[in-house]
N, C-alpha and C positions, 0 to 999 in steps of 0.2 A: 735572720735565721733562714736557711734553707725550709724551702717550703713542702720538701718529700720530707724533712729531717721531723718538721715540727706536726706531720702528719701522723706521722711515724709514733713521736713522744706522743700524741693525743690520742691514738689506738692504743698505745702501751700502757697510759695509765687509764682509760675507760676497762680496758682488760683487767687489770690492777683491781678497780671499784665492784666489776661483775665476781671476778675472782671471791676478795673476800665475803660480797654479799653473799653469795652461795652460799659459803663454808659457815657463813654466821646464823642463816637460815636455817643451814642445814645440821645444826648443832643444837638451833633451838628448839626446832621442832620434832625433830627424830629420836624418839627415845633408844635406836640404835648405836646412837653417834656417826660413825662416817662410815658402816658399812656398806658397801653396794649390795646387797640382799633386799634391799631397803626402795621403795618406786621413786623414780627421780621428784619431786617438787617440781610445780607449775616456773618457779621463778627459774630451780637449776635448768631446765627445758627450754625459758624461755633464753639463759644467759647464753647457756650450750650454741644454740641458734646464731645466736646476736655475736657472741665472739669467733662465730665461725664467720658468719657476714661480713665480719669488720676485719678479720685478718686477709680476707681476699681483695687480691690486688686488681681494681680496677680490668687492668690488659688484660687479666689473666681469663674475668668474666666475659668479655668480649668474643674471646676466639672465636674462631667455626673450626669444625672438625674437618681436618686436611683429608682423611681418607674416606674411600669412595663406600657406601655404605653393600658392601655386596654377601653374597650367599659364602663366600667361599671366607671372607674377614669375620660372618658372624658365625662362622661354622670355627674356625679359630679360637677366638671368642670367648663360646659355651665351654670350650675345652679348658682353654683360661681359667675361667670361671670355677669348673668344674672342680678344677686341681688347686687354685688359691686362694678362691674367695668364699667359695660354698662351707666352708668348715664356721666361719662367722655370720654368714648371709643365710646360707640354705642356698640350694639348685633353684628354687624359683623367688625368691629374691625376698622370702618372706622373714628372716630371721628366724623362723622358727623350727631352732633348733636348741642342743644344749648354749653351746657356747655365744649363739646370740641375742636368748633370753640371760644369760649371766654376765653381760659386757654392763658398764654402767657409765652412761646410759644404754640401756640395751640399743642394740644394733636397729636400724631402722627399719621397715616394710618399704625396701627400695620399690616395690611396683606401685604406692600410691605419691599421693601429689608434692608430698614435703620433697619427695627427691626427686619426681619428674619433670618440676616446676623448674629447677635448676637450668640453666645454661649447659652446654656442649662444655664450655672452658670450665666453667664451677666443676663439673664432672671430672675432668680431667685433670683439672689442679688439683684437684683431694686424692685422686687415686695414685697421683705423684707425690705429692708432697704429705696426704695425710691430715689429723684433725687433730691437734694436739688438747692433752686433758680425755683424752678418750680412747679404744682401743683401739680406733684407724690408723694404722700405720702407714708411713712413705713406700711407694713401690716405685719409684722415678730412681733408673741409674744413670742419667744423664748421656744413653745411647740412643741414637735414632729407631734400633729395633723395638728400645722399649719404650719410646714415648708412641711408635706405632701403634705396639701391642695395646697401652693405654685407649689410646683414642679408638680402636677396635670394642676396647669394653666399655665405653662408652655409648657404642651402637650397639651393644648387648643389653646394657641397661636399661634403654629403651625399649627395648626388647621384650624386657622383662614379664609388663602388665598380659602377652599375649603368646607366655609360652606353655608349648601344648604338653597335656599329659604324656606323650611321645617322648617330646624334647628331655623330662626332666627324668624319665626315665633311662631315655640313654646316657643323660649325666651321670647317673647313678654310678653308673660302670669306669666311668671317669674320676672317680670320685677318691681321694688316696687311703689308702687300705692300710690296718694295723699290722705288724707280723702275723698275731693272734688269728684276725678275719684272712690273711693271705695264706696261713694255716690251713686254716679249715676251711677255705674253697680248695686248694691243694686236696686235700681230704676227701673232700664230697667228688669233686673230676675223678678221683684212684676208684672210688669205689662205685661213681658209674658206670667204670670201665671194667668191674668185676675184681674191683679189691676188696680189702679190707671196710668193715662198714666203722666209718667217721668216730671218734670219742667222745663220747658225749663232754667232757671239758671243752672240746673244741668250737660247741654249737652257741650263740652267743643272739638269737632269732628269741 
């Protein structure tokens, strides 16, 4: 038997074993049953991990980051960040926000060591391909600009542990707006300018 074939089947069914353990765990013990409201388990924490390790491929963890780590790719980057990743992460890389205290497993605190411990390639492969069983999606379209842009947020996530109350302020403004909030900053601009004063529906602070 081919020897990537028969690696392959031996990832697929350790995946298989971690899989049901979880769910059987996690049935026994939860008087929730499977809702994600619910704190992960030590064992689903530890599978999560273990089948994220085993489905990376070897090359993949090797790479080195092709691009040159500069002001102008990490200024890119935060903007990135800002507009596609900060809605599950946070602007400073903490999760801590609605949607990535509600992911389950909740989203991780990218600035400490579980995800800085990582490789340049780990990094890069999960922002591409994603974590399956989890809310991490693929962002790889299999273009040069955007495995660029990838390997850029890579050197933003490193980034991460040492960005300044500045930085995550000016994300703030980067950051994508509801009609609602684009509303009523529309609103409040009219009436600095000696309009109408804002409705209160529109105020949302």
């Amino acid at each position: 038997m081919n020897q990537k074939l028969l690696w392959a089947l031996t990832g697929a069914v350790g995946l298989l074993f971690i899989g049901v353990g979880v769910v059987l765990v996690t049935l026994q013990t939860s008087s929730g049953g499977l809702s994600t409201h619910a704190e992960p388990t030590k064992l689903e924490a530890w599978a999560a991990t273990r089948a994220r390790d085993m489905a990376m491929p070897a090359d993949a963890k090797a790479k080195r980051n092709p691009i040159p780590n500069s002001p102008e790719g990490l200024a890119e980057a935060k903007e990135h960040w800002a507009d596609h990743c900060a809605g599950c992460h946070a602007n400073d890389g903490s999760a801590d926000n609605t949607m990535g205290k509600q992911m389950y497993p909740p989203s991780p605190d990218m600035r400490k060591d579980q995800t800085q411990r990582l490789t340049d390639g780990e990094l890069f492969y999960i922002i591409e391909n994603g974590i399956r069983l989890t809310g991490m999606p693929g962002w790889g379209n299999g273009t040069e600009s955007g495995a660029e842009a990838s390997w850029k947020l890579v050197h933003f996530i490193r980034h991460l542990p040492s960005l300044s109350p500045a930085e995550i302020s000016e994300m703030e403004n980067m950051n994508p707006r509801t009609p609602a909030e684009m509303d009523e900053e529309r609103q409040e601009a009219e009436f600095l300018k000696g309009g109408a004063e804002p409705s209160a529906s529109g105020h949302h602070h």
